[in-house]
Each structure stands twice: as structure tokens, then as C-alpha cells.
C-alpha positions, 0 to 999 in steps of 0.5 A, a space after each residue: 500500500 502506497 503512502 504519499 505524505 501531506 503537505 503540511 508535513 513536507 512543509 514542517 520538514 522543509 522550515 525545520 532543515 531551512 533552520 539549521 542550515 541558517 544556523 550553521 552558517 551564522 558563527 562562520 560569518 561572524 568568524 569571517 568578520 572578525 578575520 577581516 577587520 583590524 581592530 585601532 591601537 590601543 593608547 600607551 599605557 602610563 610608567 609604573 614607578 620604581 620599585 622600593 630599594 632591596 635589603 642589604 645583602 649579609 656580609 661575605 666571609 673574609 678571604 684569605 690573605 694574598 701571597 706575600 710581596 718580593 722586598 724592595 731596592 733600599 732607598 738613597 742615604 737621606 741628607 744629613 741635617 744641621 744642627 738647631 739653635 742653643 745646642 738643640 740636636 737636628 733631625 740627623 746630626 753626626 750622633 753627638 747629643 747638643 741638647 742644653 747643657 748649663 750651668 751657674 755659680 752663683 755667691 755674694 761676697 766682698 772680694 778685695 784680693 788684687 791678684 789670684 783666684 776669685 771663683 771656681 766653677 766645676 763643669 762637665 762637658 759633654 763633647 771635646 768638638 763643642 765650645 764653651 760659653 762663659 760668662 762672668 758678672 759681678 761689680 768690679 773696681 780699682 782705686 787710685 786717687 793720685 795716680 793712673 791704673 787698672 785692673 784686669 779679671 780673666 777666665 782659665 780652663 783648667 788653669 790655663 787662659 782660652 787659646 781658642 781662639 783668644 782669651 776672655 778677659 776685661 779690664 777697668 782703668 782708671 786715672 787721677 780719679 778720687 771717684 771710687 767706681 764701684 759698677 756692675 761689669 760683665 765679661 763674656 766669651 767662647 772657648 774652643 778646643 777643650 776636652 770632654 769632662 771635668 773642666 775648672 772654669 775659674 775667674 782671676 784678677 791680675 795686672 793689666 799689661 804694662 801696669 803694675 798692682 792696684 788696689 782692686 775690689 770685686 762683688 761689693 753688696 751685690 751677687 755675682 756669678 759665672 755662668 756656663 754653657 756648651 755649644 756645638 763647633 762653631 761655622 767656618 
């Protein structure tokens, strides 16, 4: 037996396959759009800021120490230095010690000898190159109302007068005078060429050359002294 089907049915099944063809081209368009266009650029974003400072690393262990360096090439002699002033020792000098070596002697009395020994003084001397620097003060005179003189005091060194170069000594004259002139007076010198140690440093009062004895004084109500004091060699 032969069925035909109506034509409501054919109807129904012909929308019903109309609809998914639609639909399966449908995602496909909108794929195809999308492939086709180029979206615009986006704009530049802003810069993020720095970032906070890391924490200090720990500190690291200590190396070993490095291989040790070969010896250098001695250096030049460096110049030899002079000497500084009263005796002062220089930053290199010939290994003597010039630091201030001094001494006084110092009494108060009235001294009428005419001639002989006044005063010793006992001083150590450090080096046999230096020079000794003496000084005598004290308030000397000589006297003569009706005739002309005068008076000479002097230093010795182990009894003997300075040759080097010259003696230290001083005099007073005076002439026809009733004056009795009684002054503070100063004798004062260097003396090389003496030996290292114990010196007799000493003041003595004699004639003047070509004069003959006089009435002398020395130390009248006053103090006097002898001074001392080491020096290095004198310069050229």
C-alpha cells in the first residue's frame, strides 16, 4: 500500500532543515568578520614607578690573605741635617747629643784680693768638638786717687787662659780719679778646643799689661756669678 505524505508535513520538514542550515552558517560569518577587520591601537599605557630599594645583602666571609710581596731596592742615604739653635740636636746630626747643657755659680761676697783666684766653677762637658760659653758678672773696681791704673779679671780652663781662639778677659782703668767706681761689669766669651769632662772654669784678677798692682775690689753688696754653657763647633 502506497503512502504519499501531506503537505503540511513536507512543509514542517522543509522550515525545520531551512533552520539549521541558517544556523550553521551564522558563527562562520561572524568568524569571517572578525578575520577581516583590524581592530585601532590601543593608547600607551602610563610608567609604573620604581620599585622600593632591596635589603642589604649579609656580609661575605673574609678571604684569605694574598701571597706575600718580593722586598724592595733600599732607598738613597737621606741628607744629613744641621744642627738647631742653643745646642738643640737636628733631625740627623753626626750622633753627638747638643741638647742644653748649663750651668751657674752663683755667691755674694766682698772680694778685695788684687791678684789670684776669685771663683771656681766645676763643669762637665759633654763633647771635646763643642765650645764653651762663659760668662762672668759681678761689680768690679780699682782705686787710685793720685795716680793712673787698672785692673784686669780673666777666665782659665783648667788653669790655663782660652787659646781658642783668644782669651776672655776685661779690664777697668782708671786715672787721677778720687771717684771710687764701684759698677756692675760683665765679661763674656767662647772657648774652643777643650776636652770632654771635668773642666775648672775659674775667674782671676791680675795686672793689666804694662801696669803694675792696684788696689782692686770685686762683688761689693751685690751677687755675682759665672755662668756656663756648651755649644756645638762653631761655622767656618
Amino acid at each position: 500500500m502506497t503512502t504519499t505524505a501531506s503537505p503540511t508535513l513536507l512543509g514542517f520538514f522543509a522550515t525545520l532543515l531551512l533552520l539549521n542550515i541558517v544556523e550553521s552558517m551564522a558563527p562562520k560569518a561572524e568568524e569571517d568578520s572578525v578575520r577581516g577587520c583590524s581592530g585601532v591601537p590601543g593608547i600607551p599605557g602610563s610608567p609604573g614607578h620604581n620599585g622600593l630599594p632591596g635589603r642589604d645583602g649579609l656580609q661575605g666571609e673574609k678571604g684569605s690573605d694574598g701571597m706575600k710581596g718580593p722586598k724592595g731596592d733600599r732607598g738613597e742615604q737621606g741628607a744629613t741635617g744641621n744642627l738647631g739653635p742653643m745646642g738643640k740636636k737636628g733631625e740627623k746630626g753626626d750622633g753627638s747629643d747638643y741638647s742644653n747643657n748649663w750651668k751657674q755659680c752663683v755667691w755674694k761676697r766682698d772680694d778685695s784680693k788684687d791678684t789670684g783666684l776669685i771663683k771656681e766653677c766645676i763643669f762637665k762637658k759633654r763633647q771635646s768638638s763643642t765650645a764653651l760659653k762663659v760668662a762672668y758678672n759681678a761689680n768690679l773696681r780699682v782705686n787710685c786717687p793720685d795716680s793712673t791704673c787698672c785692673g784686669r779679671w780673666y777666665i782659665t780652663f783648667n788653669g790655663a787662659e782660652c787659646s781658642g781662639p783668644m782669651a776672655i778677659d776685661g779690664v777697668v782703668y782708671i786715672t787721677n780719679s778720687k771717684d771710687n767706681p764701684l759698677r756692675p761689669r760683665q765679661i763674656e766669651g767662647f772657648c774652643e778646643n777643650i776636652p770632654s769632662g771635668s773642666i775648672r772654669v775659674a775667674v782671676h784678677v791680675g795686672n793689666c799689661q804694662s801696669y803694675g798692682s792696684s788696689d782692686r775690689h770685686a762683688g761689693w753688696n751685690s751677687v755675682s756669678r759665672i755662668m756656663i754653657e756648651e755649644y756645638p763647633k762653631s761655622q767656618t
